[in-house]
C-alpha positions in Angstrom: -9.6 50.9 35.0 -7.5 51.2 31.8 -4.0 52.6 32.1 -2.3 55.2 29.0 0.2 52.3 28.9 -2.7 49.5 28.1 -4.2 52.0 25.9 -0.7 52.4 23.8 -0.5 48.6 23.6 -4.1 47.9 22.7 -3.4 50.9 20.1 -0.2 49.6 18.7 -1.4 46.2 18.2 -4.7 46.6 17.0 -3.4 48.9 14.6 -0.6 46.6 13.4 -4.1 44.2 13.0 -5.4 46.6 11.0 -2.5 46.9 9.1 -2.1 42.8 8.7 -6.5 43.1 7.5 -6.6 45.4 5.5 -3.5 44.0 3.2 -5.4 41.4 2.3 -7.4 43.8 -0.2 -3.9 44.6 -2.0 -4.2 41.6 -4.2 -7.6 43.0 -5.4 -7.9 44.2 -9.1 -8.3 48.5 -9.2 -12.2 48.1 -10.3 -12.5 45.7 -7.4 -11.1 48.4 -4.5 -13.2 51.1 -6.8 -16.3 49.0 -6.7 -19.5 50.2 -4.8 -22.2 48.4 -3.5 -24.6 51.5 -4.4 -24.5 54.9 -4.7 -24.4 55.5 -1.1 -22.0 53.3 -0.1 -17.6 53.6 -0.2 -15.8 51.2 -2.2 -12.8 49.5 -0.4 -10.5 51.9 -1.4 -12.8 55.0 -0.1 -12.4 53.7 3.3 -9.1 53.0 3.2 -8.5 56.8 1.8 -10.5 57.8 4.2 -8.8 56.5 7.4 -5.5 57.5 5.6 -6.8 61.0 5.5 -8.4 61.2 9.4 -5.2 59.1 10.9 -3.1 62.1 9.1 -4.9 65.2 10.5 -4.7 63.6 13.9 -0.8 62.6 13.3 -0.1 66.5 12.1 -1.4 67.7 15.2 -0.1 65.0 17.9 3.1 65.6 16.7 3.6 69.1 16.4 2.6 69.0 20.4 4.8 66.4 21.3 7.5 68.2 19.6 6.3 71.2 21.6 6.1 70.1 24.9 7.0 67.3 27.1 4.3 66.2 29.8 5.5 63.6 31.6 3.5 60.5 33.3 4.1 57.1 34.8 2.1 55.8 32.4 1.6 52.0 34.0 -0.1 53.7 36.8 -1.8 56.6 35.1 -5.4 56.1 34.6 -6.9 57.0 30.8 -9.5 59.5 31.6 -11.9 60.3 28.1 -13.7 63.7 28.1 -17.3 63.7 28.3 -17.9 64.2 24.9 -15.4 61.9 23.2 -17.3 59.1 25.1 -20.2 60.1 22.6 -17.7 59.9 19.6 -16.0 56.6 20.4 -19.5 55.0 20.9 -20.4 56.4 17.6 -17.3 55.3 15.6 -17.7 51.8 18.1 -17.5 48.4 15.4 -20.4 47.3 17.4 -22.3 50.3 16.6 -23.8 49.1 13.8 -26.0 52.6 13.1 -24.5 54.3 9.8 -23.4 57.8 10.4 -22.3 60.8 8.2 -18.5 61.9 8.1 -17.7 65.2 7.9 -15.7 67.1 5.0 -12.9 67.4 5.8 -12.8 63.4 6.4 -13.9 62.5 3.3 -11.8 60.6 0.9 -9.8 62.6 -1.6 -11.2 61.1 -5.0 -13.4 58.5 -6.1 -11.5 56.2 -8.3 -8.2 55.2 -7.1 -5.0 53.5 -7.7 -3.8 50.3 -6.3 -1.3 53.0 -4.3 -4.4 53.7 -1.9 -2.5 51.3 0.4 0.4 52.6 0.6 -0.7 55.8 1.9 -2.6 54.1 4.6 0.4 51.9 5.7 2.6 55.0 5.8 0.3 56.8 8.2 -0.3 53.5 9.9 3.2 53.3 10.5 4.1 56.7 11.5 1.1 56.5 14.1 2.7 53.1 16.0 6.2 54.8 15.3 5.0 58.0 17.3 3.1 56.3 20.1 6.2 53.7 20.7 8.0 56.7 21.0 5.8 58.7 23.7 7.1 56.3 26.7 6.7 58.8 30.0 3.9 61.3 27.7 0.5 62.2 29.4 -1.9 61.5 26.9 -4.5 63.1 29.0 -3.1 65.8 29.5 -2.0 66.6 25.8 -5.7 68.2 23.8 -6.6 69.1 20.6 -9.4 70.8 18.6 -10.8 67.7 16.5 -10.2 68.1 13.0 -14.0 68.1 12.4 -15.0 70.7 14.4 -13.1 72.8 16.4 -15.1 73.3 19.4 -14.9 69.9 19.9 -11.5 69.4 22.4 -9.7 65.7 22.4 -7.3 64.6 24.6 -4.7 62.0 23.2 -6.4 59.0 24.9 -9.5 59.9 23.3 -7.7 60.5 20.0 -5.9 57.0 20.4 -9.7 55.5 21.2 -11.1 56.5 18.5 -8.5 55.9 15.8 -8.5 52.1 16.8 -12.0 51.6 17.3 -12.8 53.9 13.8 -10.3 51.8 11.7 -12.1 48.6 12.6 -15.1 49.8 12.2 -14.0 50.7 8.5 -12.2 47.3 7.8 -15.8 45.6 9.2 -17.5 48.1 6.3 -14.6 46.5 3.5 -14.8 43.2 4.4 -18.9 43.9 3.6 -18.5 45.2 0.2 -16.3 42.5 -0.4 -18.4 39.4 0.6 -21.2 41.3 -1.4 -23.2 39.1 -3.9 -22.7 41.5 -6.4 -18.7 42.1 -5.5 -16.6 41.5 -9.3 -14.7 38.8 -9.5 -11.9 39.9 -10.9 
């Protein structure tokens, strides 16, 4: 049994992890972050614009409900409980799920060749995340839901929206730290 509290701790600190990680790519040259291993593949700086851009459709919404509405829980005591579907999600977007999958559009990083300012973006929204869950002391995460930003049919409650965020950022820092270990990575 996993408690919303355990759930905002493992967020908060596996997200300032992500943060600590993926800062060691700052001190890479722009045609390293822009470099692809193939035509398929993201460069470093795709991934990172593209968990800059998910983590900020999800921050849009969780806020404008929290500003909302107040929902109030012991949250040492209250048990996370994922919808049925989101199980299916936070397998999928799972580190150890090592099984490539597709994102959808409106995921998808905002440009192909990027500036070194790719990180900043990504620490801001980083930051506002930990700010806004340190924040949410007494909140329900179950009980707060939102349409995913992929598809709207598909409903999210916080707990599975904090799940997946962690578990999807990893998974993306795993994917950098593979393009940059590549044989063919530049070296400079």
């Amino acid at each position: 049994m996993q408690t919303i509290q355990q759930l905002k701790e493992k967020f908060i600190s596996d997200t300032e992890l992500a943060l600590k990680g993926f800062s060691t790519f700052k001190s890479l040259s722009e045609d390293q972050i822009n470099w692809k291993p193939n035509e398929q593949g993201w460069s470093i700086a795709e991934g990172i614009d593209h968990l800059a851009v998910t983590n900020k459709l999800y921050l849009v919404e969780v806020e404008k409900q929290f500003a909302a509405k107040q929902i109030i829980t012991d949250c040492s005591k209250t048990e996370v409980k994922h919808k049925w579907l989101c199980k299916f999600i936070i397998k999928g977007v799972d580190p150890t799920n090592i099984k490539k999958s597709k994102t959808f559009p409106v995921f998808m990083p905002s440009m192909s060749k990027f500036k070194k300012d790719v990180f900043d973006n990504f620490i801001e929204v980083q930051n506002e995340l930990i700010n806004l869950v340190s924040s949410a002391k007494d909140l329900d995460f179950n009980k707060y839901v939102m349409s995913s930003p992929a598809a709207k049919i598909i409903k999210e409650n916080f707990c599975d929206v904090l799940e997946i965020i962690r578990l999807h950022d990893r998974r993306h820092f795993n994917q950098a730290e593979r393009v940059l270990n590549h044989l063919n990575f530049p070296k400079n």
